[in-house]
C-alpha positions in Angstrom: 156.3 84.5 123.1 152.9 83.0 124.0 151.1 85.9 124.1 152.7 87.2 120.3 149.6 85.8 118.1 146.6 86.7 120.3 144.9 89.4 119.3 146.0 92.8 121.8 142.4 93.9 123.0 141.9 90.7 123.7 144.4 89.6 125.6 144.6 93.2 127.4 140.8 92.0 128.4 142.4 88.8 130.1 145.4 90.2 131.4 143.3 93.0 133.7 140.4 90.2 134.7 143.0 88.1 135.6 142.1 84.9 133.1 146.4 84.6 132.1 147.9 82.1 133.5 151.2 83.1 135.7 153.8 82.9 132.3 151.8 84.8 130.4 151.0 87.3 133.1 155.3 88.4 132.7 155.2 88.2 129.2 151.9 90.7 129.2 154.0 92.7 132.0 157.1 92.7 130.0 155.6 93.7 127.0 153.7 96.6 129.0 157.2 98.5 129.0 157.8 97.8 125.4 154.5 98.5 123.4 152.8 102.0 124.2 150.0 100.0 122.3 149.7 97.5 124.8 149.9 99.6 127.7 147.1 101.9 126.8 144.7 99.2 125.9 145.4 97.7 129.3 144.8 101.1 131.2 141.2 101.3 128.8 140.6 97.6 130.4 141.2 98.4 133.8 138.9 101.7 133.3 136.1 99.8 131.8 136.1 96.8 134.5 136.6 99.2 137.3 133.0 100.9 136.6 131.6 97.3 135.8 132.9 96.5 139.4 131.9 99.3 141.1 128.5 99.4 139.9 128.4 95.5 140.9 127.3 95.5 145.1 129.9 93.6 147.8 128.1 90.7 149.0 129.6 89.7 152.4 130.0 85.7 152.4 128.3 84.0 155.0 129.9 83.3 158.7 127.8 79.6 158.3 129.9 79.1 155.3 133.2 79.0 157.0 131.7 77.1 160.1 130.7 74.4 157.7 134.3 73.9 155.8 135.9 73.7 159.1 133.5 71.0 160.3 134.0 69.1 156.9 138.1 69.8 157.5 138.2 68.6 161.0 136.1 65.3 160.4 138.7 64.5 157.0 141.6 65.1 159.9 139.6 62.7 162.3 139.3 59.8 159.7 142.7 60.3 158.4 143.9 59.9 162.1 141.6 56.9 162.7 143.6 53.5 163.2 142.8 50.8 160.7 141.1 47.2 161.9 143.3 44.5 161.2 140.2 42.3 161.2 138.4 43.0 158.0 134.7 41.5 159.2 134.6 44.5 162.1 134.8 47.2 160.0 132.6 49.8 160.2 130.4 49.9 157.3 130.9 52.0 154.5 128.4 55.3 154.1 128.9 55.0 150.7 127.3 58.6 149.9 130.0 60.1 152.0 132.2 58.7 149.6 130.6 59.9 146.7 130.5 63.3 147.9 134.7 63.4 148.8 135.4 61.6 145.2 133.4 64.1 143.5 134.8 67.2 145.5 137.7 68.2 143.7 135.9 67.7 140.1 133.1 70.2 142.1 136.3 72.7 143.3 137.2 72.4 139.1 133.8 72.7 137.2 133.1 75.7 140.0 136.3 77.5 138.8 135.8 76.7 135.0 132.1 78.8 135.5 133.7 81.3 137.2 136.2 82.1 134.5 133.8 81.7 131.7 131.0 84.0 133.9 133.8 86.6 134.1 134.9 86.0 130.4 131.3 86.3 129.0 130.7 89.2 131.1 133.6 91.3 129.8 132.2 90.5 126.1 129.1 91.6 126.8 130.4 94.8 128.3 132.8 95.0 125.6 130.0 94.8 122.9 127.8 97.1 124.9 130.2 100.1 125.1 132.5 99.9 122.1 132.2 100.8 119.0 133.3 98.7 115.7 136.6 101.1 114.9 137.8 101.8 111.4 140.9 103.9 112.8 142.5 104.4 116.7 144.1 107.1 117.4 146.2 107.9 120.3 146.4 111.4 121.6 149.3 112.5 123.6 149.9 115.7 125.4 152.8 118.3 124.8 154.9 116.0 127.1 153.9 113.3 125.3 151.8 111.4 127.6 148.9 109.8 126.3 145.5 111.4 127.4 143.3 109.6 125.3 142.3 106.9 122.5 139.9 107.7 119.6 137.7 104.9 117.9 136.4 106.0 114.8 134.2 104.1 113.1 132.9 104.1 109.2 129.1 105.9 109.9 131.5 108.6 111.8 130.4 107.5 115.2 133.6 108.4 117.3 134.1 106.7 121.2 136.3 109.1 123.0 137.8 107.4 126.0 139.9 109.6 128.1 143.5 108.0 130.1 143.9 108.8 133.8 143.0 111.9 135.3 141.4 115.0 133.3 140.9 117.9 134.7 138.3 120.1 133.0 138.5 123.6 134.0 135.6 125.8 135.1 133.4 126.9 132.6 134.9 125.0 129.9 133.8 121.3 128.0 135.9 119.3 126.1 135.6 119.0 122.1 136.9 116.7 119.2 138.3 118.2 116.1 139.3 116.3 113.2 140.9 116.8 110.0 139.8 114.2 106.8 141.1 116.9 104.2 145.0 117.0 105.4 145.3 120.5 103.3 141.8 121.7 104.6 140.6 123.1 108.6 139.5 121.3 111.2 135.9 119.8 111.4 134.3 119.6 114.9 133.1 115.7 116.1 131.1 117.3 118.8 131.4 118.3 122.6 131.3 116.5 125.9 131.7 118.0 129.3 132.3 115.0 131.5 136.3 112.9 131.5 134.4 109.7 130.3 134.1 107.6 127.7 131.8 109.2 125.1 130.5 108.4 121.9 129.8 110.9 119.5 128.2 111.3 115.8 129.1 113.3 113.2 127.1 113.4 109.5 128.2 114.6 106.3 131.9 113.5 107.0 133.9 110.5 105.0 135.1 107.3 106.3 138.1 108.0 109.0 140.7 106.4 107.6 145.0 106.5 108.7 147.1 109.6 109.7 144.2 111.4 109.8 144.9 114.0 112.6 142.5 113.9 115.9 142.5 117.0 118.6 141.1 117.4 121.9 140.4 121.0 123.0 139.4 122.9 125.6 136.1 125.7 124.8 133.6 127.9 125.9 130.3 125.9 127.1 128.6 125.1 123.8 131.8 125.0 121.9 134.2 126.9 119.7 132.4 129.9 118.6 134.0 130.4 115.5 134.0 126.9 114.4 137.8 126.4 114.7 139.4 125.2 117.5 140.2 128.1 119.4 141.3 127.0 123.1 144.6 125.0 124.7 145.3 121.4 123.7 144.3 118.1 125.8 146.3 116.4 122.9 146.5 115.5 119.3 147.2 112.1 117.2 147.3 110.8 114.0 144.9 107.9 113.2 146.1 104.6 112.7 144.4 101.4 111.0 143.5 98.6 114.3 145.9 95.5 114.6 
């Protein structure tokens, strides 16, 4: 397959911006019902170009604009319908600026697309770099009917990005927080709290390096968390830590 040797976060990037072209766009779409991988990187894509498009204003495109390419189609119909002279010395002369302008249209149509696609490449990178962190372990947690509900970054000075899938549902007069375990034989460690579904990015001192099967948990608690220091509330969903392809 084409898409095999790109990297996945990247080419989930391009499949949700739209920058594959249409072969690639089954494979990715193939694959989607194949690799739970895959399929949650591309649901953290959409999520993260969704709020860069929504916080990006609608600009309407001008009514002039449209006037002018139909008075630029309808005078290439009229010369293209124009009979030819036989007699070369009564031709009308040649506005040879005119010519310019058509020759070079189609190379303007190309170069304007090229920008375009780097513009929206570069801007994904920058958002990328601007809300991600550089993850030593991702984690996947899934619900009791093993659904995912959300992916864990964690990265070696313990920052953690929590990015929650779909719809969450926080219930009244509770927040959301992170447990970890980096001693398998030893209790869980709280990451911090959060009290909004979003992606959130939390630091924790004192702990070691995350590193694979360690075990991730998303509860729910009382505002200001657990008050005995131990999860104590229902399950969003658990994982085990895995090292990033």
């Amino acid at each position: 397959m084409r898409t095999a040797r790109r990297n996945l976060a990247e080419l989930a990037d391009e499949f949700v911006i739209g920058l594959c072209d249409p072969e690639e766009q089954r494979e990715v779409e193939d694959r989607l019902m194949k690799e739970p991988e895959l399929a949650v990187l591309v649901e953290l894509a959409r999520q993260r170009f969704a709020a860069l498009d929504a916080a990006t204003p609608r600009e309407a495109v001008p009514e002039s604009l449209w006037h002018r390419v139909e008075r630029r189609l309808d005078a290439v119909e009229e010369s293209m319908a124009a009979p030819e002279t036989k007699d070369s010395r009564v031709e009308a002369p040649v506005d040879l600026k005119s010519e310019r302008e058509k020759r070079s249209r189609p190379l303007m149509w190309t170069a304007a697309s090229s920008l375009a696609a780097s513009l929206v490449l570069a801007i994904a990178l920058v958002w990328n770099l601007m809300t991600t962190v550089e993850p030593q372990v991702i984690a996947v947690l899934v619900n009791d009917a093993g659904q995912p509900v959300a992916m864990i970054e964690g990265a070696e000075n313990n920052a953690t990005q929590v990015t929650l899938l779909g719809q969450t549902d926080v219930p009244a007069g509770t927040i959301l927080q992170l447990w970890t375990k980096p001693d398998p034989d030893g209790p869980p460690v709280s990451l911090g709290i959060f009290d909004e579904p979003k992606q959130t990015i939390l630091q924790a001192a004192g702990l070691p390096v995350p590193k694979p099967d360690q075990l991730y948990e998303i509860t729910f608690e009382q505002p200001g968390g657990s008050p005995t220091g131990l999860p104590t509330g229902p399950i969003l969903g658990k994982g085990l830590a895995r090292e990033p392809r």
